[in-house]
N, C-alpha and C positions, 0 to 999 in steps of 0.2 A: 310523577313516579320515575320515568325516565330520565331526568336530571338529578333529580337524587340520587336514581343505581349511579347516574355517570360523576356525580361528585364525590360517592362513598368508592367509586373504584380509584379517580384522580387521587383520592388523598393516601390511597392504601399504597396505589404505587409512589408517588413521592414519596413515603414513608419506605420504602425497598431500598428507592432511588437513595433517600438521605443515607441509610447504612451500608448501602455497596464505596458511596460516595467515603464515608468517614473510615472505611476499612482501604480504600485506596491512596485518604491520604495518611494515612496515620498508621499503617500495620505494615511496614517494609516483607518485601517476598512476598505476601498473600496477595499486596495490596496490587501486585503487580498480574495478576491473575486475575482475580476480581474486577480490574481496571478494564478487561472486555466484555463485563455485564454490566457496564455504565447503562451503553444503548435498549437495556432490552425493555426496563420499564416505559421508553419515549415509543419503541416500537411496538408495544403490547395496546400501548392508549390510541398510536395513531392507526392501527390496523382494525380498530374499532370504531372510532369516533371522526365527524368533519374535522376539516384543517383547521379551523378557525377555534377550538375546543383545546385539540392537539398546540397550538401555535400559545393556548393559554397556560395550558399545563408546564409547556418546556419554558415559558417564560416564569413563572411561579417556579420553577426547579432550580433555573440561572437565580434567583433570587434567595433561595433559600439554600444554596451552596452558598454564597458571600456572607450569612451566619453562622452556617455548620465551617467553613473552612477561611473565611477570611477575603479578598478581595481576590488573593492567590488560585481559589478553586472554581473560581467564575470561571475561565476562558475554559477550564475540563469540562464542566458543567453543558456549556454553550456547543463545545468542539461536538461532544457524545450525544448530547442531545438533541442538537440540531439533524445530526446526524440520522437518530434513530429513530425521529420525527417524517422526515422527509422519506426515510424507507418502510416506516409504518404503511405512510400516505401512500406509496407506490405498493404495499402489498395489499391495501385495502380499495385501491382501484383497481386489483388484477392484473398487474402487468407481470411480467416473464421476472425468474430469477435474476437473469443477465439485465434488465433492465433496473429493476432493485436495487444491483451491485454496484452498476455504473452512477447510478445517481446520487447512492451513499457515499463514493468515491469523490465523487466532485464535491459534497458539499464538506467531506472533512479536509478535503486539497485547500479549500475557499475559505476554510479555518485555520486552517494552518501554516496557510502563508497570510493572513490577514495578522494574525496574533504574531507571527515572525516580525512581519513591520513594526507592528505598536509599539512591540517589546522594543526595535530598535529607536522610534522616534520617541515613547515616552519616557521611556525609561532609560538609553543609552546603554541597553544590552542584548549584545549581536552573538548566540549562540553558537552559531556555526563558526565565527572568527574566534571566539575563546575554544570550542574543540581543535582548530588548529591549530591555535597557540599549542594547547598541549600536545600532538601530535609531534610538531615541530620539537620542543623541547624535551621529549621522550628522545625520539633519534638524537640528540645533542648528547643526552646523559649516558645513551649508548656508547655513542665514540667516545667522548670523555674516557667512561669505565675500560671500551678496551685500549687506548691511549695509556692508561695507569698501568694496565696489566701487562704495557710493552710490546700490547701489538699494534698490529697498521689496518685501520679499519679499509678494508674493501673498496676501493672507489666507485665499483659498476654498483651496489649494493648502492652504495649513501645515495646514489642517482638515482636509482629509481624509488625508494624512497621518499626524495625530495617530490619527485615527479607525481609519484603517490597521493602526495599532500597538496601539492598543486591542482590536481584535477578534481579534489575533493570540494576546492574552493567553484572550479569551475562546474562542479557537476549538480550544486547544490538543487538548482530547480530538478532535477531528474529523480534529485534521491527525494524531495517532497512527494511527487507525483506516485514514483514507486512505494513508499512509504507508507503514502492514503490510501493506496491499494491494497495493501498489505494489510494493514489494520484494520480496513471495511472486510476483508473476504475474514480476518479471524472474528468479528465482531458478531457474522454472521454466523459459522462456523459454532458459536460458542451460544446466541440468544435464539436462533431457530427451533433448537429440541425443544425449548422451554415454550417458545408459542404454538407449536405441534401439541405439546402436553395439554394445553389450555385450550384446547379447541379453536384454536385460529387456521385458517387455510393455509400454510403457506407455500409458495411457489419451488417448483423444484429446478435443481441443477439438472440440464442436456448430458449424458456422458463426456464428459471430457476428450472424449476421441472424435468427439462430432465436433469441435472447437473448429472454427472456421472464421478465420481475420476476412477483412473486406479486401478486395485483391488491388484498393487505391493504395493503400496503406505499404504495398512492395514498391508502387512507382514513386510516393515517399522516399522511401528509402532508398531507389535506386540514384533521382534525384539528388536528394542529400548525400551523396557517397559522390555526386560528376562534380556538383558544386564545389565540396570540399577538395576534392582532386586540381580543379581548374584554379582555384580561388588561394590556395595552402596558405588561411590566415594565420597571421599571426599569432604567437601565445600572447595573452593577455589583451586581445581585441575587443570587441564587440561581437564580430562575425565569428570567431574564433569560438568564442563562449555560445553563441545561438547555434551553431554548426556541431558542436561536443556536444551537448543537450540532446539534439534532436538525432544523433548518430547513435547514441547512446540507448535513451526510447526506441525506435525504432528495432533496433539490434536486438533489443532485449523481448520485442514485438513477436519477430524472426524463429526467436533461441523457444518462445512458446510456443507456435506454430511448428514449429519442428517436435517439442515435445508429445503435444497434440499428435502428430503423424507418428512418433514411435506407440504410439498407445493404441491408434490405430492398425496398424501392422503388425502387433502381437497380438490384436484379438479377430482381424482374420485369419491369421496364421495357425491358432489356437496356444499361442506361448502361454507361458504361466506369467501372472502377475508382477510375478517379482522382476522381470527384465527389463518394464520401463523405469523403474522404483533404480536398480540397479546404475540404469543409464543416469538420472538423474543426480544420483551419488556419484559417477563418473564426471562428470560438468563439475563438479566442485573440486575435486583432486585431481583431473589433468584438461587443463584449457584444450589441448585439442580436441577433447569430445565437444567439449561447447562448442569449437567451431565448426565440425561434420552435424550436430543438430543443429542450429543456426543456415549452414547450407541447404539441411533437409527439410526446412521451413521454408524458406525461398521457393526452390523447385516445388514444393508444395504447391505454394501459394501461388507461382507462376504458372507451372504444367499441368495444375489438377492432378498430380499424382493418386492422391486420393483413389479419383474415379477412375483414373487408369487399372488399377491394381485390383480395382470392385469390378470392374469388365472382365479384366482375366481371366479373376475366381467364377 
């Protein structure tokens, strides 16, 4: 009786899974929305069921995308599923939201630089090298235009620019890592209500002002900042490229931990809502607030500001 319930639910969700999947390859704009409820049927079976059950259904799912969509919708199939397999399995052992998040994060990282590779050894297509080609040749057709129109394109502009496109090359690992993040916290964000709805437990988020980095993670960073000062590798190094990555992460570490602390400071304060919302908007149109929140992270994560300010009060 129990295998039956669990083969008549495995087959209802691949059956979800098949039409989320055909509506994300095949219905442009929807398909692009839809494309964060990949994970939710992997997460529905494995918040239920043993690994080994779970491990069969996403494997029958990666199988039955290479019918509904061609050999092309396996690595979606695999990236999403894997995914929402592995944080099934972490909400059906009970572990904490944050632990959930970090583990869905790694394994879509682990998918998406794995299928980065392939794509370059099997097939001899290097994604990131063709977005900079066009980048590159967008800025060209710029000058170009204002050339014809008889003006003198800007020298400091075409530099940084160039500079631009260069570090995109170098940043590449950073922008993966950030990326997997990104897409695990909206995957969640978007299949959670649905397993709430359906009677699954799931684990909640800490307030966000209780966000608290581990205080190795400044000496990181402090590290990585003496290094790079003593060392000033070269552009187009090895060390160069491992030192911009890890400065980069790290910074952006910081620039959270600082946000965390404004969120904290307007709710003992008793501010309204809207001032860290505000701040956050502020970081996007003038770099120098990101740099005073990034500073107020630091000191955070150094002095315990935090509990300084909770003594006070």
């Amino acid at each position: 009786m129990k295998n039956t319930y669990k083969l008549t639910e495995g087959a209802i969700l691949l059956a979800i899974f098949a039409v989320l999947l055909l509506i994300t390859l095949y219905i442009p704009g929807l398909g692009m929305v839809v494309n964060f409820f990949l994970s939710l049927p992997f997460l529905m079976f494995g918040a239920k069921h043993d690994w080994k059950s779970t491990a069969v259904f996403t494997l029958a799912a990666v199988l039955l995308s290479m019918i509904l969509g061609s050999f092309l919708a396996m690595p979606l199939a695999l990236a999403f599923g894997t995914t929402g397999a592995v944080m099934g399995y972490m909400v059906r052992e009970g572990k904490s939201r944050f632990a959930v998040y970090i583990a869905g994060s790694v394994v879509f990282l682990v998918n998406l630089v794995a299928q980065y590779a392939l794509s370059i050894v099997l097939f001899n297509i290097n994604f990131i090298d063709e977005m900079v080609t066009v980048f590159r040749s967008s800025v060209d057709q710029a000058i170009n235009m204002l050339e014809q129109m008889g003006q003198t394109p800007d020298e400091k502009l075409i530099k940084q620019f160039e500079t631009m496109v260069d570090m995109i090359e170098v940043l590449v690992p950073s922008m993966f890592v950030m990326s997997s993040f990104l897409i695990v916290f909206l995957l969640q964000l978007a299949s959670f209500p649905f397993m709430k709805r359906f009677g699954i437990k799931v684990p909640v988020w800490r307030p966000f002002r209780e966000l608290n980095l581990p205080k190795s993670i400044l000496w990181y960073y402090l590290i990585t900042m003496i290094v790079a000062l003593v060392m000033q590798p070269e552009q187009g190094t090895y060390w160069f490229w491992v030192i911009s990555n890890l400065s980069f992460i790290l910074q952006m570490l910081m620039v959270l931990q600082g946000i965390a602390f404004v969120f904290y400071f307007t709710h003992i304060k008793g501010y309204t809502k809207a001032v860290p919302i505000i701040v956050i908007v502020l970081m996007f149109l003038l770099p120098f607030v990101l740099y005073i929140v990034r500073i107020l992270g630091i000191i955070d994560l150094g002095f315990d500001l935090r509990k300084r300010l909770g003594e006070k009060k």
